[in-house]
KOLKOL-973458 format. One line per 10 residues: number of its first residue (from 1); for each residue x, y, z of N, C-alpha, C. Coordinates in Angstrom, 2 decimals. Layout:
N
NUM = X Y Z X Y Z X Y Z ~ ... $
This chain:
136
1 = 34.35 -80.47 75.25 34.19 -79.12 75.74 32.82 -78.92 76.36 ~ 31.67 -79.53 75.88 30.24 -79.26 76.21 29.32 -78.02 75.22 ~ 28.48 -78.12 75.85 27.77 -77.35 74.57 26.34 -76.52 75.58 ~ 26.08 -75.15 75.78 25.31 -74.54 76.14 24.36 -74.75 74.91 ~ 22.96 -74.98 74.76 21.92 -75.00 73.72 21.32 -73.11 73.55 ~ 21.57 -72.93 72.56 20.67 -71.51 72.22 19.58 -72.34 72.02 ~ 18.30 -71.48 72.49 16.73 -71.01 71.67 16.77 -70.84 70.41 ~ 17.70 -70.86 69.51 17.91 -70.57 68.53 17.68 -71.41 67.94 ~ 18.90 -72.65 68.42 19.38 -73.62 67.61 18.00 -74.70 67.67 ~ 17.01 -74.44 69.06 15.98 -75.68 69.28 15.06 -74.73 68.31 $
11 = 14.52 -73.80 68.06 13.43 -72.89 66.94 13.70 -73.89 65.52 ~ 15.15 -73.63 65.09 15.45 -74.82 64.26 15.12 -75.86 64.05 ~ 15.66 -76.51 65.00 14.99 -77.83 65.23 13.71 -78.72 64.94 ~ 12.96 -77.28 65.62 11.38 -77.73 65.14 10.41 -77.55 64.44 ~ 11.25 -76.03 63.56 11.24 -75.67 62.34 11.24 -77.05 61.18 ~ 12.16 -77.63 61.40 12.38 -78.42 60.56 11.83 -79.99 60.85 ~ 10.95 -79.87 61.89 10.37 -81.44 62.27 11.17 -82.26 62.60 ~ 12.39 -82.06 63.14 13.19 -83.13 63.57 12.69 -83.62 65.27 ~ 13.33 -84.58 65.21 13.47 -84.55 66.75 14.30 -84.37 67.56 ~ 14.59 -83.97 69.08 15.93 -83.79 70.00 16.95 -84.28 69.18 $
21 = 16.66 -85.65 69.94 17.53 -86.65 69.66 18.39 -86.90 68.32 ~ 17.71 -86.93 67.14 18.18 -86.93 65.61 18.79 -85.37 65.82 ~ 18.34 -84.44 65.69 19.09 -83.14 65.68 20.18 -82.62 66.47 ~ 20.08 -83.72 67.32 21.67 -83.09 68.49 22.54 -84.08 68.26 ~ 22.09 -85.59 67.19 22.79 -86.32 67.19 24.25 -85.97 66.81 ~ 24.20 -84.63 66.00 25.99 -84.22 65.93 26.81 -84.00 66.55 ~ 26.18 -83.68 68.12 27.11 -82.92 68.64 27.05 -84.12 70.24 ~ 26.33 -85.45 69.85 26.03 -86.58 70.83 27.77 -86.80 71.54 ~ 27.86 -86.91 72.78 29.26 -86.78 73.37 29.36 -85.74 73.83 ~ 28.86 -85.01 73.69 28.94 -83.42 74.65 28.10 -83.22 75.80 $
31 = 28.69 -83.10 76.84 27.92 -82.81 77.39 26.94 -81.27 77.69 ~ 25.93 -81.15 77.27 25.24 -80.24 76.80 24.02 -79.76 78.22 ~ 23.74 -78.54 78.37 22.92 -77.76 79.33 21.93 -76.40 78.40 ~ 21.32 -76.48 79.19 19.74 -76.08 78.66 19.72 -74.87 79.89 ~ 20.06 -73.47 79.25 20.24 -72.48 80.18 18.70 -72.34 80.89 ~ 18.51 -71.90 81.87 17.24 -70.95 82.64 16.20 -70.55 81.40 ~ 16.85 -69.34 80.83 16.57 -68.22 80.25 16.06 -68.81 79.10 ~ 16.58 -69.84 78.79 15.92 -70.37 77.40 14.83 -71.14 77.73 ~ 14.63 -72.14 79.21 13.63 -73.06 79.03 12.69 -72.28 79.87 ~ 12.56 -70.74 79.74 12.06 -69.75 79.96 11.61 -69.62 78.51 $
41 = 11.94 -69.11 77.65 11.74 -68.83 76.03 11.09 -69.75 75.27 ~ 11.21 -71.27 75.60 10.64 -72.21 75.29 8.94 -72.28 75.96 ~ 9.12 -72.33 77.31 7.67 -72.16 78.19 6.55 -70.89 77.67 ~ 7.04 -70.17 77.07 6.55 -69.01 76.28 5.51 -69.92 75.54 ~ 6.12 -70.58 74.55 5.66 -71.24 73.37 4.50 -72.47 73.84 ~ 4.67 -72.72 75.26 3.67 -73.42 75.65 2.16 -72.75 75.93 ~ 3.03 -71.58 76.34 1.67 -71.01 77.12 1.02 -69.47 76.44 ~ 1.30 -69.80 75.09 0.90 -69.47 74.11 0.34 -70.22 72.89 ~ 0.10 -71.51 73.20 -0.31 -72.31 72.16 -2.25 -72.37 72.22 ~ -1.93 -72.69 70.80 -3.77 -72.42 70.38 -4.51 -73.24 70.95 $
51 = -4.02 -74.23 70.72 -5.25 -75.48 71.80 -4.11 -75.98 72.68 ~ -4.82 -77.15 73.58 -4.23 -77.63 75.02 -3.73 -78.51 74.36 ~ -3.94 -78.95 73.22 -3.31 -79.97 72.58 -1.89 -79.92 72.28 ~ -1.55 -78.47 71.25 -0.05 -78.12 71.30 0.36 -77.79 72.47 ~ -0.61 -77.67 73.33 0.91 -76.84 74.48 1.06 -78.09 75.51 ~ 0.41 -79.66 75.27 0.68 -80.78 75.78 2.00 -80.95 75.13 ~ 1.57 -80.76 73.48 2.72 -81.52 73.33 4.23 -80.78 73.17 ~ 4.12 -79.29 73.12 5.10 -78.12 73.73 6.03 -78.65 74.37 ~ 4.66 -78.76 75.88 5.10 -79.45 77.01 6.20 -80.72 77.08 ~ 5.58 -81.53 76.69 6.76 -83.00 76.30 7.08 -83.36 75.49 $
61 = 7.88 -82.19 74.34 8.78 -81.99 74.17 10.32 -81.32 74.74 ~ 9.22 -80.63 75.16 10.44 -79.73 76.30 10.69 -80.72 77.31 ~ 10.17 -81.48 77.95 10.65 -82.79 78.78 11.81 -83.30 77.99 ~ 10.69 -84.05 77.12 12.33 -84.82 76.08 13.40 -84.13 75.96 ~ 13.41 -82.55 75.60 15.16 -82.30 75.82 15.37 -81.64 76.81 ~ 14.84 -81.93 78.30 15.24 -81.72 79.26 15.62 -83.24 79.67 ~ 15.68 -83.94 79.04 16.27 -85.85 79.31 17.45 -85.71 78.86 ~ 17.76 -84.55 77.71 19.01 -84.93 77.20 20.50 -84.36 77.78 ~ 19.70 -82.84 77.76 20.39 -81.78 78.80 20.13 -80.75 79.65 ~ 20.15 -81.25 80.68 19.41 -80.37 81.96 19.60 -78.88 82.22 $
71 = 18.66 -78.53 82.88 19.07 -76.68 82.91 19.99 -76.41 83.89 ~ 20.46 -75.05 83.26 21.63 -74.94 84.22 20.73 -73.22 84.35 ~ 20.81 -73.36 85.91 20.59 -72.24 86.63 21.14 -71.03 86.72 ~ 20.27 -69.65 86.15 21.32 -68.31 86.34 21.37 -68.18 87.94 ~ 23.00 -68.83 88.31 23.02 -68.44 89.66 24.14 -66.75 89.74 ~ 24.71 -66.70 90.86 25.53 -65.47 91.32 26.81 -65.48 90.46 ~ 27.80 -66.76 90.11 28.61 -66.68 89.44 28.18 -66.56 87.61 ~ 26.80 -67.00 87.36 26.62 -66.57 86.23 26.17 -65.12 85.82 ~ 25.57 -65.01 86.66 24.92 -63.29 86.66 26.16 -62.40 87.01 ~ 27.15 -62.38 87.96 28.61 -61.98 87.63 29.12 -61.55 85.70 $
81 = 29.30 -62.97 85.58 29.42 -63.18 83.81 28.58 -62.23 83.40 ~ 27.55 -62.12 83.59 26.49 -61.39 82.35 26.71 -59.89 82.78 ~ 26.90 -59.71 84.15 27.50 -58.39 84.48 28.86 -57.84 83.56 ~ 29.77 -58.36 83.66 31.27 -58.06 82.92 30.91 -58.37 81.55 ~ 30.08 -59.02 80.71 29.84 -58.83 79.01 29.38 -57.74 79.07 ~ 28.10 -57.90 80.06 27.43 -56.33 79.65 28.10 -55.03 79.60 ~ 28.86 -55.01 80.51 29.83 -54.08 80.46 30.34 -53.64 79.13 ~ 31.44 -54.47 79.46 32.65 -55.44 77.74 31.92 -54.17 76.59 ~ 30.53 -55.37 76.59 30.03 -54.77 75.04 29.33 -53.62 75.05 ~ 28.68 -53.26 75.87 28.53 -52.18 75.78 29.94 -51.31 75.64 $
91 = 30.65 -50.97 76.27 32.03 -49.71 76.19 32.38 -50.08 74.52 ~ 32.01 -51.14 73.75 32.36 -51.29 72.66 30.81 -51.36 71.23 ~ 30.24 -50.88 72.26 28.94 -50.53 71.27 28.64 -51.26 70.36 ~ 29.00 -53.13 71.28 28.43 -54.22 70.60 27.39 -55.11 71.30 ~ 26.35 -54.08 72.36 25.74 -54.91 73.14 24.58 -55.60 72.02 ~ 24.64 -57.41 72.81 23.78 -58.08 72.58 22.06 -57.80 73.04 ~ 21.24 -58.77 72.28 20.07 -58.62 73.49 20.23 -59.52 74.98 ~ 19.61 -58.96 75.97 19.97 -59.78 77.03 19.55 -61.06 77.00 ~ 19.19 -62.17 76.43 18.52 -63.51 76.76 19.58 -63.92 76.07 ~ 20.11 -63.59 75.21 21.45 -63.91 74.20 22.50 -63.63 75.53 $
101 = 23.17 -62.97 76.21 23.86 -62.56 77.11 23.90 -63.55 78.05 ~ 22.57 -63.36 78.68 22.83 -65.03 79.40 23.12 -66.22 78.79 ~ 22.75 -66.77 77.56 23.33 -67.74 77.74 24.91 -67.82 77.18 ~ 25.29 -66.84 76.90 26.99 -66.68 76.58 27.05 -66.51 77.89 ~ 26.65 -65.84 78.91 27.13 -65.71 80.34 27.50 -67.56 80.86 ~ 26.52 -67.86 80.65 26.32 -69.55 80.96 27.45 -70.08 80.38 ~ 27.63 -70.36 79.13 28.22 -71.02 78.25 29.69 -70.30 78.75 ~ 30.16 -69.34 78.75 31.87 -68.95 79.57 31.65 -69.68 81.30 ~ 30.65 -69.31 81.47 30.87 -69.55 83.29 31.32 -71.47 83.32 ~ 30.30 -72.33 82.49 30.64 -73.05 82.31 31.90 -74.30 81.49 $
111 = 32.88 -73.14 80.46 33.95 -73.31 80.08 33.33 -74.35 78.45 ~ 31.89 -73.92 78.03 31.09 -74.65 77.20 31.31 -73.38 76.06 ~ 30.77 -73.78 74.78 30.56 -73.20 73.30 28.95 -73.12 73.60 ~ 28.91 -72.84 72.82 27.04 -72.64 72.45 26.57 -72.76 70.95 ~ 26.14 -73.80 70.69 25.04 -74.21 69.70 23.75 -73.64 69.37 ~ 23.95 -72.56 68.32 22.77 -71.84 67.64 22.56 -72.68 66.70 ~ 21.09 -71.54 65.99 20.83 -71.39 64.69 20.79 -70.98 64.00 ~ 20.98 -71.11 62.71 21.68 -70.67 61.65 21.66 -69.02 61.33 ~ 20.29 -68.74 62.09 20.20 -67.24 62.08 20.46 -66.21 63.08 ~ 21.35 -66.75 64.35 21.63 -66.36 65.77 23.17 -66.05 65.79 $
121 = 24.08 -66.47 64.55 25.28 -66.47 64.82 25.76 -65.49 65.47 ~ 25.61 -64.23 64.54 25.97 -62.93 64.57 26.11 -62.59 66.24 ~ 25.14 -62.51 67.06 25.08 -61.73 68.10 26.02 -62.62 69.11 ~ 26.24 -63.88 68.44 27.43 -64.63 69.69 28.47 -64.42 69.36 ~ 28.90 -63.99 68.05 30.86 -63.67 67.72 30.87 -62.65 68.28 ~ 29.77 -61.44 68.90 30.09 -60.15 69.38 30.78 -60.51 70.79 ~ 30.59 -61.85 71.22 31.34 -62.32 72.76 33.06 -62.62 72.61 ~ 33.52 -62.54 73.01 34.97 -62.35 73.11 35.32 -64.10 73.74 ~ 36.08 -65.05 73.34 36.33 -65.96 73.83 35.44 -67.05 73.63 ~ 34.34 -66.85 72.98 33.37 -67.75 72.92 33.05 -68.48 71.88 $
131 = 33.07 -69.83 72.38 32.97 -71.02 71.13 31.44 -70.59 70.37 ~ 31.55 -70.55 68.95 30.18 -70.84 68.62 30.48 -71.91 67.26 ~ 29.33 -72.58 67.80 28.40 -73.91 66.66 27.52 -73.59 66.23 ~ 27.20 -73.83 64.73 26.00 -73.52 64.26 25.41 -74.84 63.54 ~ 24.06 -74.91 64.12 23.48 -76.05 63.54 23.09 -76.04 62.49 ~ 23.38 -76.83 61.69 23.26 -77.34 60.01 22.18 -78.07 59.73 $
């Protein structure tokens, strides 16, 4: 099926000192994408780091799992998507936050699930049709 990556599920990740590679090893066979919006959310964390030292190594890390799964661009057919959820959930007074939106926008446009963390579930079952994984 493939696998859209939440910000969520990588916070995890490095929460817990793993690496890419060992931590996605579950879901290895998928082909997996690294929305805009997140390696937006990630670049945050670079350019907010205390010395040049962490935000080197921020930096390549975020390389390394941009080796594994590349970003996928909010283009016109995804921003479409994020148009009609927004809608959706709002008329049902289950809107998400928007950075969450895109990448469920992503993850339907692309016919992919999305891989959080353990504390992100919630705001992706509010999507209608949408696979969610939660990393363990």
């Amino acid at each position: 099926m493939g696998l859209v990556i939440d910000t969520s599920a990588l916070v995890s990740i490095e929460r817990h000192r793993s690496s890419w590679e060992t931590a996605l090893a579950s879901v290895a066979g998928e082909p997996a994408v690294v929305p805009a919006i997140v390696y937006a959310e990630l670049m945050i964390g670079v350019h907010l780091a205390d010395t040049p030292m962490r935000a080197d190594n921020r930096r390549a890390s975020i390389n390394a799992l941009l080796g594994l799964a590349p970003i996928a661009e909010f283009d016109r057919a995804i921003a479409d998507r994020w148009s009609q959820l927004h809608a959706l959930l709002s008329r049902r007074g289950r809107l998400i936050p928007a950075n969450d939106l895109a990448v469920a926008a992503t993850a339907l446009e692309f016919g992919f699930g999305v891989l959080v963390g353990p504390t992100d579930e919630h705001h992706f079952r509010a999507v209608p049709e949408l696979s969610v994984t939660v990393l363990r």
